[in-house]
PAZABA-280983 format. One record per residue (C-alpha): residue number from 1; x, y, z. Coordinates in steps of 0.02 Angstrom, whole numbers. Example, Ala and Ser with C-alpha at 12.3 -4.5 7.8 and 13.67 -1.06 7.14 Angstrom:
2
  pos      c1      c2      c3
    1     615    -225     390
    2     684     -53     357
***
This chain:
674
  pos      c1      c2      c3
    1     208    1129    -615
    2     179     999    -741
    3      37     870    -751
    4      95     684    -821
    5      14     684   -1029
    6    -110     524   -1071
    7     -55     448   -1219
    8    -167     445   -1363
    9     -85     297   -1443
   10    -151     141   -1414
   11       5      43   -1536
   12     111     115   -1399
   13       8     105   -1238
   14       2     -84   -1296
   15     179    -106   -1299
   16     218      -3   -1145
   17      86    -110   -1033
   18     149    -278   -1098
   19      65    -414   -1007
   20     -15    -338    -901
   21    -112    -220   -1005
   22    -155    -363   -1141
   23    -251    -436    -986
   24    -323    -275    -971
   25    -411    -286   -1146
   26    -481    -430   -1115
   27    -650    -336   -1120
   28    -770    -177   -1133
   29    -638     -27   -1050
   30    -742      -5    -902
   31    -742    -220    -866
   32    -539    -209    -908
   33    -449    -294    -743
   34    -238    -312    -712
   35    -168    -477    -705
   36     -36    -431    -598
   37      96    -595    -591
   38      54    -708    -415
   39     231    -684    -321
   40     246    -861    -240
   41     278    -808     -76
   42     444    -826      54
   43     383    -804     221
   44     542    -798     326
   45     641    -683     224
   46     490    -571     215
   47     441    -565     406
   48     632    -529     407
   49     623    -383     309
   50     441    -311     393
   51     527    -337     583
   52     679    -232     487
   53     569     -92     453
   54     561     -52     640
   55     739     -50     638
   56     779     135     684
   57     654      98     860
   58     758      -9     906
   59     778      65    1075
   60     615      64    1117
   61     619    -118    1067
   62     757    -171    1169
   63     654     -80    1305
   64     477    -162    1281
   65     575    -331    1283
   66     673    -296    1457
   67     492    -233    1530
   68     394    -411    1437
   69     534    -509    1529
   70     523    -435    1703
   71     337    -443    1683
   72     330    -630    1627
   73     466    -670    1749
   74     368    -606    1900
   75     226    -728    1833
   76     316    -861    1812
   77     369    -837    2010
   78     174    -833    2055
   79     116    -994    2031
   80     263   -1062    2163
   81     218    -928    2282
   82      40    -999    2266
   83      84   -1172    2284
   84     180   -1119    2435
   85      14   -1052    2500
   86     -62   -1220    2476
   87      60   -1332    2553
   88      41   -1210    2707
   89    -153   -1229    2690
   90    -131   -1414    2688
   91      12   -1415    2845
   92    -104   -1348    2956
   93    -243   -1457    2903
   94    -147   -1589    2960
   95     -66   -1527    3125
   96    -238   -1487    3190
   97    -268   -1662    3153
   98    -112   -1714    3250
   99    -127   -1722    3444
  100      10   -1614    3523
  101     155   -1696    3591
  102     149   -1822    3469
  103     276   -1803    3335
  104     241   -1806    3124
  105     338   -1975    3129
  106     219   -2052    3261
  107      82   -1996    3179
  108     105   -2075    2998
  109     163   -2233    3090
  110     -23   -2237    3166
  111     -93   -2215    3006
  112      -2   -2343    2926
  113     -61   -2453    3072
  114    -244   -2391    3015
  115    -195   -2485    2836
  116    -201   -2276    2771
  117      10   -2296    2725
  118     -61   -2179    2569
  119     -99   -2037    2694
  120      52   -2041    2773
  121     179   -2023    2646
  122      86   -1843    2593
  123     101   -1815    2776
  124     296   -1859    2783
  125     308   -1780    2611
  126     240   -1622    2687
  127     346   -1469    2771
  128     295   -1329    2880
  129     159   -1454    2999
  130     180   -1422    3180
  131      62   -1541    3279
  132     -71   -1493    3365
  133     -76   -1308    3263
  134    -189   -1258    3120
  135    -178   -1154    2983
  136     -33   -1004    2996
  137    -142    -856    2913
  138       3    -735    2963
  139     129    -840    2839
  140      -9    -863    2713
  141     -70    -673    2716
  142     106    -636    2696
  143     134    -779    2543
  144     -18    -706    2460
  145      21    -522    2495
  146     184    -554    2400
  147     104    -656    2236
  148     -12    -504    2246
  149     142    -378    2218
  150     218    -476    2081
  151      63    -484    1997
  152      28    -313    2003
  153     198    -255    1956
  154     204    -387    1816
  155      30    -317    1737
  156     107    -146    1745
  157     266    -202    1658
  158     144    -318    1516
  159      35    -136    1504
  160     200     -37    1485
  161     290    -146    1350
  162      86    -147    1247
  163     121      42    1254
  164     288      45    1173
  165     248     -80    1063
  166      96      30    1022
  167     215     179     970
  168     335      80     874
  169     238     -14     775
  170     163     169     727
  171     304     245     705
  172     361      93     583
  173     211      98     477
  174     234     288     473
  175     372     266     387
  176     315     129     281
  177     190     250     218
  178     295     384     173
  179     445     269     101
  180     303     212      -8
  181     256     398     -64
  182     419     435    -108
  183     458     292    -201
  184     298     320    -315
  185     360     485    -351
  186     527     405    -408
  187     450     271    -505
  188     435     294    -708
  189     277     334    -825
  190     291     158    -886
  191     271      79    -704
  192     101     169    -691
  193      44     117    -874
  194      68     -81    -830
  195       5     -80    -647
  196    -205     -34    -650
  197    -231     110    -526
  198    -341       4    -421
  199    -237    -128    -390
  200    -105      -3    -346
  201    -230     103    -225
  202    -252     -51    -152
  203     -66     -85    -121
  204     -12      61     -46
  205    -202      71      45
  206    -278     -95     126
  207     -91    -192     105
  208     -29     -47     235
  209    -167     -61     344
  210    -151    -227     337
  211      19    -239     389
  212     -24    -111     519
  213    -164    -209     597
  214     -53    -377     589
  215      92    -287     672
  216     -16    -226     809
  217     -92    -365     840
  218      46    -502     856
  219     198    -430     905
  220     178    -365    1085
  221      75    -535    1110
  222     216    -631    1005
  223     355    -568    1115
  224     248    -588    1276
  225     206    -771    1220
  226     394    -827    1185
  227     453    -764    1346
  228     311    -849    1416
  229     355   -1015    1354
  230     544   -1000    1418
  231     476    -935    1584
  232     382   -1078    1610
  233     466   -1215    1542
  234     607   -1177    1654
  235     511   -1157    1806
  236     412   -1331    1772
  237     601   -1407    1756
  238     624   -1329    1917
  239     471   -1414    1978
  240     462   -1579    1904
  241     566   -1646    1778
  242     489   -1780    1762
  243     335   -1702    1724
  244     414   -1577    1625
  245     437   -1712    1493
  246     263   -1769    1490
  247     225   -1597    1452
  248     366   -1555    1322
  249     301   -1730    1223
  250     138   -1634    1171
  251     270   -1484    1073
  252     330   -1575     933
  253     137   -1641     893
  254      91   -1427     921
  255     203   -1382     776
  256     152   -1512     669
  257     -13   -1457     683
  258      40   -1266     649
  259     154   -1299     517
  260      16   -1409     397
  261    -126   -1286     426
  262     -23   -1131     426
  263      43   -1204     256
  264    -132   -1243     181
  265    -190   -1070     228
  266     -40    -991     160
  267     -92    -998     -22
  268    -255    -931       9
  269    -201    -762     104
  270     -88    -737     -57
  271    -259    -743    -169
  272    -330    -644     -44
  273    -269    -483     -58
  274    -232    -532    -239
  275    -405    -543    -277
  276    -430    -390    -165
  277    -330    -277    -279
  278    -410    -355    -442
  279    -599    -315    -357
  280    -529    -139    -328
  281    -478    -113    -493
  282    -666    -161    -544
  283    -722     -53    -426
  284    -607     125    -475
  285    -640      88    -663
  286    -801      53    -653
  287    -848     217    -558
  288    -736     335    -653
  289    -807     278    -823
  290   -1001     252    -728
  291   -1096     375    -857
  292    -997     283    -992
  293   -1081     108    -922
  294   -1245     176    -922
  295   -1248     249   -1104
  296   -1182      65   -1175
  297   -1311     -14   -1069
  298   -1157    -111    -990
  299   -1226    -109    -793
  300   -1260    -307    -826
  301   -1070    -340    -887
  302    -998    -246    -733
  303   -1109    -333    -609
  304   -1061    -479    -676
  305    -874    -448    -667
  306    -895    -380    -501
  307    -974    -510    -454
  308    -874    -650    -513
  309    -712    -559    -424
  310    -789    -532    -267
  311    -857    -723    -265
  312    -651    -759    -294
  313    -607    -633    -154
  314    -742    -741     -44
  315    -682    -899     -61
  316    -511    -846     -42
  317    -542    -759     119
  318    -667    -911     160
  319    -538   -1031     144
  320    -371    -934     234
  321    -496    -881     369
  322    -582   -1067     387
  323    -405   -1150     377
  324    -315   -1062     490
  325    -448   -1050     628
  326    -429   -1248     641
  327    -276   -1200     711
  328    -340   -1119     870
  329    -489   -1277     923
  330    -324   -1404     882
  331    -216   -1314     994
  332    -337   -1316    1132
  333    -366   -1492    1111
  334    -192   -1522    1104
  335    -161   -1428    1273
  336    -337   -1504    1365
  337    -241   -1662    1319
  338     -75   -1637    1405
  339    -166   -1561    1541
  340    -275   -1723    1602
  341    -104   -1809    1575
  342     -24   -1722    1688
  343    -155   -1693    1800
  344    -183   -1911    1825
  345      38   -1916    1834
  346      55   -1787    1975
  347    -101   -1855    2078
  348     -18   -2020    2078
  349     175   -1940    2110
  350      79   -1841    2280
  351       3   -2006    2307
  352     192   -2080    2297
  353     250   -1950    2409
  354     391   -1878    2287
  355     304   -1716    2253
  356     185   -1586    2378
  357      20   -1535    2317
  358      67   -1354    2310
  359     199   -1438    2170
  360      59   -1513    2099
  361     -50   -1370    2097
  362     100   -1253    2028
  363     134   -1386    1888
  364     -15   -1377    1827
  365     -33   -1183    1805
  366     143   -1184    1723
  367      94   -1324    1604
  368     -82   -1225    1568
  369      23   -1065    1555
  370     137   -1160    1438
  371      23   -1208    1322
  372     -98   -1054    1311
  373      62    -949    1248
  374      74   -1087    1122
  375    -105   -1102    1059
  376     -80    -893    1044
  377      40    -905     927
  378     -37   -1043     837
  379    -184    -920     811
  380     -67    -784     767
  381     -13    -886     620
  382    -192    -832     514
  383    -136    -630     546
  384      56    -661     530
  385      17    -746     381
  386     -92    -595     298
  387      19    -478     349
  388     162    -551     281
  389      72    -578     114
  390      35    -393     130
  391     184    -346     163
  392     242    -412      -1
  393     137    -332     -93
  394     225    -178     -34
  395     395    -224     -40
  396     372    -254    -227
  397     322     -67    -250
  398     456     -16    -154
  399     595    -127    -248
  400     496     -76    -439
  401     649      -2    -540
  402     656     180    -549
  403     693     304    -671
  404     851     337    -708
  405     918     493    -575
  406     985     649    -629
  407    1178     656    -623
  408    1286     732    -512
  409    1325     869    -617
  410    1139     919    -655
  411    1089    1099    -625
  412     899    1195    -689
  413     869    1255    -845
  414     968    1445    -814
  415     843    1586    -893
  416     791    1456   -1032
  417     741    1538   -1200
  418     632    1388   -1280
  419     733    1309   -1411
  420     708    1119   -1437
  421     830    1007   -1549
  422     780     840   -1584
  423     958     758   -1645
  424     934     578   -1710
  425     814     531   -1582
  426     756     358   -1567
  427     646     269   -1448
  428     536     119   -1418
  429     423      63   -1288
  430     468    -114   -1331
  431     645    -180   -1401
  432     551    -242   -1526
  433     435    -147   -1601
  434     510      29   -1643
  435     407     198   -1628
  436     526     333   -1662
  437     692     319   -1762
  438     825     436   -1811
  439     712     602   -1781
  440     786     776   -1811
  441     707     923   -1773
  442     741    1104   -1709
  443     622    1212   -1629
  444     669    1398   -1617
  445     621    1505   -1478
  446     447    1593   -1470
  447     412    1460   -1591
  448     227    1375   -1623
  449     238    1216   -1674
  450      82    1097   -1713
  451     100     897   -1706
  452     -28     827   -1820
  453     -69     611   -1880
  454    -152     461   -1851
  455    -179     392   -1698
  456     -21     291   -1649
  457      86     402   -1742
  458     198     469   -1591
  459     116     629   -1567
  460      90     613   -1384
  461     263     535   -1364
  462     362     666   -1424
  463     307     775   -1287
  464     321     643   -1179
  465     510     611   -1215
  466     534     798   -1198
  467     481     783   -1020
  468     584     635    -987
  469     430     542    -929
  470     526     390   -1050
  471     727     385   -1093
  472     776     393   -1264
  473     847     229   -1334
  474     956     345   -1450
  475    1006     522   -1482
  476     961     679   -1384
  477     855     809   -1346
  478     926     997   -1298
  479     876    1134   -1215
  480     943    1277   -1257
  481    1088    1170   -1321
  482    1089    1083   -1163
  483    1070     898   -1151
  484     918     875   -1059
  485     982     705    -948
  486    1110     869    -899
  487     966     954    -817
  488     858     909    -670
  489     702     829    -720
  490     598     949    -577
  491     707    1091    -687
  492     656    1057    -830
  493     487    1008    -781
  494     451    1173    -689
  495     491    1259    -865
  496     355    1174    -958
  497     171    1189    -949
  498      50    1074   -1007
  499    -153    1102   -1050
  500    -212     920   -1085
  501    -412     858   -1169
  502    -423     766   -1039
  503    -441     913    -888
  504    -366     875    -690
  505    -427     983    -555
  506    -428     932    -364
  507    -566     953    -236
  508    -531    1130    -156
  509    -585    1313    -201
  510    -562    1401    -405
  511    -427    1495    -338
  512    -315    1369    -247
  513    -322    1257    -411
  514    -256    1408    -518
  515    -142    1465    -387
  516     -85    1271    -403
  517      11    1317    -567
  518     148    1414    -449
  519     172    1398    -259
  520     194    1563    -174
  521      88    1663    -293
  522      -4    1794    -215
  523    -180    1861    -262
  524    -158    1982    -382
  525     -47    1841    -485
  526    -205    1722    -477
  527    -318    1864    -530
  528    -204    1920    -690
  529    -177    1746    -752
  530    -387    1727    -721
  531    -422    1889    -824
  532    -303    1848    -963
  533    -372    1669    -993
  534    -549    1736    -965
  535    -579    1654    -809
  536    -630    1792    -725
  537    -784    1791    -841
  538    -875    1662    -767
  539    -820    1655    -605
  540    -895    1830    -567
  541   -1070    1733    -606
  542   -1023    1609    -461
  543   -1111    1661    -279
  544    -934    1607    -203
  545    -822    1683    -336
  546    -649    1627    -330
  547    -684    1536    -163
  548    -807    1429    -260
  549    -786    1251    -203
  550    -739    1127    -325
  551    -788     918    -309
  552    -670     799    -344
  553    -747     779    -508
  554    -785     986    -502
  555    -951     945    -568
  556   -1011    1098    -510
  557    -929    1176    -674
  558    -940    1161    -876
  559    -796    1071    -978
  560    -757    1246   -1062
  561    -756    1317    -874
  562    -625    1156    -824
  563    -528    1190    -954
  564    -502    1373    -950
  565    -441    1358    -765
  566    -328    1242    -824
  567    -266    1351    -940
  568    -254    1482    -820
  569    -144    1368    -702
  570     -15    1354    -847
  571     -36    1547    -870
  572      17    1574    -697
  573     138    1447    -696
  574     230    1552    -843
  575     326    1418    -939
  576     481    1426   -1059
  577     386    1287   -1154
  578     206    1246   -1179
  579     123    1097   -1224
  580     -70    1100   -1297
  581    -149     907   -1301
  582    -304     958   -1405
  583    -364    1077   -1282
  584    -527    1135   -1365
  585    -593     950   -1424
  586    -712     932   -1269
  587    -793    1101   -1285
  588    -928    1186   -1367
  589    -900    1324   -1513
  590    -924    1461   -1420
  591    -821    1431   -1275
  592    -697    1362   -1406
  593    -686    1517   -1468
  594    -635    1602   -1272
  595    -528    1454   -1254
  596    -422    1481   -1421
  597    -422    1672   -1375
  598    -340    1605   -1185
  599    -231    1490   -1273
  600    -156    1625   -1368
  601    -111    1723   -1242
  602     -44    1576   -1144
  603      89    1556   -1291
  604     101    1737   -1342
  605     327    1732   -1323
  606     362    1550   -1286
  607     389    1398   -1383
  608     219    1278   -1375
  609     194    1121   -1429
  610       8    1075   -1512
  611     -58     911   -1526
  612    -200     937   -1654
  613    -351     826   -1721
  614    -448     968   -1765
  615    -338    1043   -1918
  616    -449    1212   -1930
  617    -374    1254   -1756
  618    -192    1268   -1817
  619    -179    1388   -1978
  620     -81    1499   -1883
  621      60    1372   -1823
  622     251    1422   -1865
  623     260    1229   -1914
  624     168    1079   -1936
  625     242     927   -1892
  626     152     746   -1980
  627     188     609   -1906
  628     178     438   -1960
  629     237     292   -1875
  630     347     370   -1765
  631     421     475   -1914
  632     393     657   -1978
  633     330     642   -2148
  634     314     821   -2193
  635     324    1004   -2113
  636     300    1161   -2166
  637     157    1308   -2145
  638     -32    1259   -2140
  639     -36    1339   -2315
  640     145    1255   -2392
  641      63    1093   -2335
  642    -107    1106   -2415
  643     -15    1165   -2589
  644     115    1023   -2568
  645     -43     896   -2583
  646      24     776   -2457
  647     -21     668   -2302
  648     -67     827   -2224
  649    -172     875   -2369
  650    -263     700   -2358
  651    -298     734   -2177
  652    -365     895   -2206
  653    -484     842   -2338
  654    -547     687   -2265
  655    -589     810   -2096
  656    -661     899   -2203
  657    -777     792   -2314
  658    -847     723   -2142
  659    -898     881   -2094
  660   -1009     915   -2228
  661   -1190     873   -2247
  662   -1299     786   -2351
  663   -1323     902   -2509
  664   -1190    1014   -2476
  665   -1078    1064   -2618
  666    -916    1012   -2619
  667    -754    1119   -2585
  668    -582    1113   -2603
  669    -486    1124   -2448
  670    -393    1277   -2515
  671    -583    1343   -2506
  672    -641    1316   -2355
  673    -636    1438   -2220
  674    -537    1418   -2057
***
């Protein structure tokens, strides 16, 4: 298994981070922050495309609708049932008040002759009075027995369609997650050196979550409250139509409302999580480089950058928070409103005789049922809104360009032997500022080959392009003979190894990060590849042994320990083609001197590539590559090279003359010992 090479370049980490990086520089490393470009953001489409992601539940969808509209259809019947159960309250009021034998008629005519002509038109209005008869509890236990049922049944159904919703929205951001997984593992080098890792942890991390939590928290209520609204607007229709349009007046002013504060607060979600991502990037840099802050005395400089993003992340959340809560208080007004409204209209129609008070009383809930669904949503807006914003976020990792596929026709490397041809070979990481041109090279099987140069030169790149982490702007590289865009990339991948300075092991036990270099090995293949790398040294010193317990950071164990375990891990992995990125630099001498040993038994018969600052460590290449500026300049044996008086010559003696002392004598570099 291969692990993705840092580049060592900083001409060419430059041009492959463009903007983004250049933002990144704008300080100490540890203080350096992504820019990433503010997306202006298109909230229809985009709530289009979120709802689309719980596409394949659409079933239970459909079915978590039918269940919301039972259940808000059996409360939209309750309120008439219950207004029913008034006007019989208020019939047999009144027929006890009526002597019997007299009829309704006679009886409003005597209040009329009373000068009460108010009274009697609710009583003529009225239905169900029988003079001389009170109250029918046997009608009205039944009336309320039956607005009971619905009730019940309707919070059953309103439970039921929570539930499904529940699952789907689950099952949606399931599959968010894992669409997002798999499209990182599609996604090119170069996507990963322009985007900083904590503003990417933060996408695929608290965006998600975010987008969960918004889900789950507005769309069963959504639904619920958009049924509700239909449900009750027709039944007040039914009711009153006249009050109906008192009530439907107050709409147009709700939106309104909704639409400026929702579109105030809009902005500031945006810079909310984009300040979120930005403070996370502080965060992850500043803790992976924290010894690094402390020896440059930089804990003042990181505080301060901390600080200044989080006081941006505050007032963005302060103001999308702050803004969109007015929302809620406005509604409410808006609804208290249209409530006294049509609470002083339907006194005076009951008054008029044109409407019952049960009518009255149902109007009334329907208009307050009306306009709480309403004022829901309107609160929604603040979490529709940051999800939505979120959920951008995402969508732009998942629609990143990714690397080019592997065609049809590719197949694995078949029993590869290790030779590498280089046939005019150009590449760039920007059109405009070339790195390699019009290389040629051939590597021969069983081959050692040493990459030597300045910083910048292309040393790191040229493994790189063997990989295929980049595409080559020209030429080709074989394996073999075989064009390598012929071959698989997790092919030709499996049949390289890689030992980098820079050492990657993952929290779990010594053995399971060896055994890492090849799935299915068994004991006895972790144990050989330990002993031949001499791992197997120091782990015998460790009370666990090979079930010792690594950290994330496997603190627990020296830099020469790190790296011979990951030396082992190529060992086991055993490669056609090895690549060595300065493996020893980090170390001390002597473990230097076990780690060379494991090295050369890690490229005893295969080809290995060596990317070399220390020039003492590489007398016993096959060839020397020096590069400059993307080009070889010279190759040939450590010893042809030194004779030849060259660039590699120059490099050798100016290593050299730093290493000596004060007072030392001086020494050719034909002299010195290696």
């Amino acid at each position: 298994m291969s692990e993705t090479l840092k580049s060592e370049e900083e001409r060419a980490a430059e041009a492959r981070r463009g903007p983004a990086g250049a933002a990144r520089r704008g300080g100490p490393p540890h203080m350096q922050v992504g820019q990433p470009t503010e997306k202006s953001q298109n909230f229809v489409p985009s709530a289009k495309r979120l709802l689309g992601v719980m596409r394949p539940q659409r079933v239970l969808v459909w079915a978590a609708m039918a269940f919301a509209l039972i259940s808000v259809g059996f409360s939209a019947v309750g309120p008439k049932i219950l207004g029913h159960a008034t006007d019989l309250v208020f019939a047999g009021i009144f027929g006890q008040q009526i002597p019997a034998g007299m009829t309704v008629a006679e009886y409003a005519a005597a209040l009329r002759a009373r000068g009460m002509g108010q009274v009697a038109t609710m009583l003529e209005a009225m239905d169900h009075v029988v003079p001389g008869q009170g109250i029918d509890f046997g009608a009205l236990g039944g009336v309320l027995l039956l607005a009971l049922g619905l009730f019940a049944i309707g919070s059953l159904l309103s439970w039921a369609q929570s539930r499904i919703i529940v699952e789907v929205v689950n099952r949606s951001v399931y599959r968010l997650r894992r669409d997002v997984e798999e499209k990182l593992n599609r996604l090119p080098l170069s996507y990963f050196d322009s985007q900083p890792r904590g503003e990417l942890l933060s996408r695929v991390t608290n965006d998600i979550d975010n987008v969960a939590q918004s889900l789950q928290q507005t769309l069963s209520q959504l639904v619920t409250s958009l049924l509700t609204v239909l449900a009750m607007l027709t039944m007040m229709i039914v009711v009153s139509p006249v009050l109906s349009l008192i009530a439907l007046a107050t709409i147009p002013l709700s939106i309104a409302v909704t639409a400026v504060v929702g579109k105030r607060s809009q902005r500031y979600f945006v810079q909310q999580w984009k300040s979120t991502g930005e403070l996370n990037s502080i965060v992850e840099e500043s803790f992976t480089g924290h010894g690094l802050v402390k020896v440059f005395g930089r804990q003042a400089e990181v505080g301060a950058a901390f600080g200044a993003k989080n006081d941006d992340l505050r007032t963005a959340s302060f103001g999308a928070q702050f803004i969109s809560g007015l929302i809620m208080p406005l509604m409410m007004f808006i609804g208290n409103l249209n409530y006294v409204i049509v609470a002083v209209v339907g006194g005076l129609r009951v008054a008029g005789g044109s409407m019952s008070i049960g009518d009255v009383q149902a109007f009334i809930q329907y208009s307050r049922q009306f306009t709480q669904p309403l004022t829901q949503v309107a609160s929604m807006a603040n979490l529709m809104q940051s999800g939505v914003a979120s959920a951008e976020r995402v969508f732009e990792v998942l629609d990143a360009p990714e690397e080019v596929p592997d065609t049809a026709t590719a197949k694995p490397p078949a029993d590869p032997r290790g030779q590498v041809a280089f046939e005019d070979v150009s590449f760039a990481y920007a059109a405009d500022r070339p790195l390699i041109e019009h290389l040629d090279l051939v590597v021969e099987p069983g081959q050692t080959v040493a990459i030597v140069g300045p910083t910048g030169a292309g040393k790191t790149t040229l493994v790189n392009l063997i990989m295929r982490f980049y595409e080559l702007d020209g030429g080709r590289i074989t394996l073999d003979g075989v064009d390598i865009t012929d071959l698989t990339r997790r092919g030709l991948r499996s049949e390289i190894g890689m030992v980098l300075q820079d050492t990657w092991l993952f929290a779990g036990t010594i053995h399971d990060n060896i055994a890492y270099g090849r799935p299915g090995a068994t004991d006895s293949d972790v144990l050989a590849a330990a002993q031949a790398t001499y791992v197997d040294r120091f782990v015998h010193s460790l009370p666990e042994g090979y079930n010792t317990l690594l950290d994330s950071e496997a603190s627990n164990i020296s830099a020469g320990e790190k790296q011979l375990l990951t030396i082992a891990r190529a060992f086991l992995s055993d490669p056609a083609l090895l690549i060595l990125d300065e493996a020893t630099s980090s170390v001390d001498t002597r473990t230097e001197v076990l780690v060379q040993h494991a090295m050369a038994a890690l490229r005893s018969d295969r080809t290995s590539f060596v990317i070399a600052h220390r020039l003492s460590t590489i007398r016993d290449a096959d060839l020397i590559l020096v590069m400059e500026d993307g080009r070889i300049v010279e190759q040939g044996t450590h010893e042809e090279l030194l004779a030849a008086g060259g660039a590699f010559a120059r490099l050798y003696e100016a290593q050299f003359a730093s290493a000596l002392t004060d007072g030392s004598p001086a020494a050719s570099p034909a002299q010195t010992p290696t």
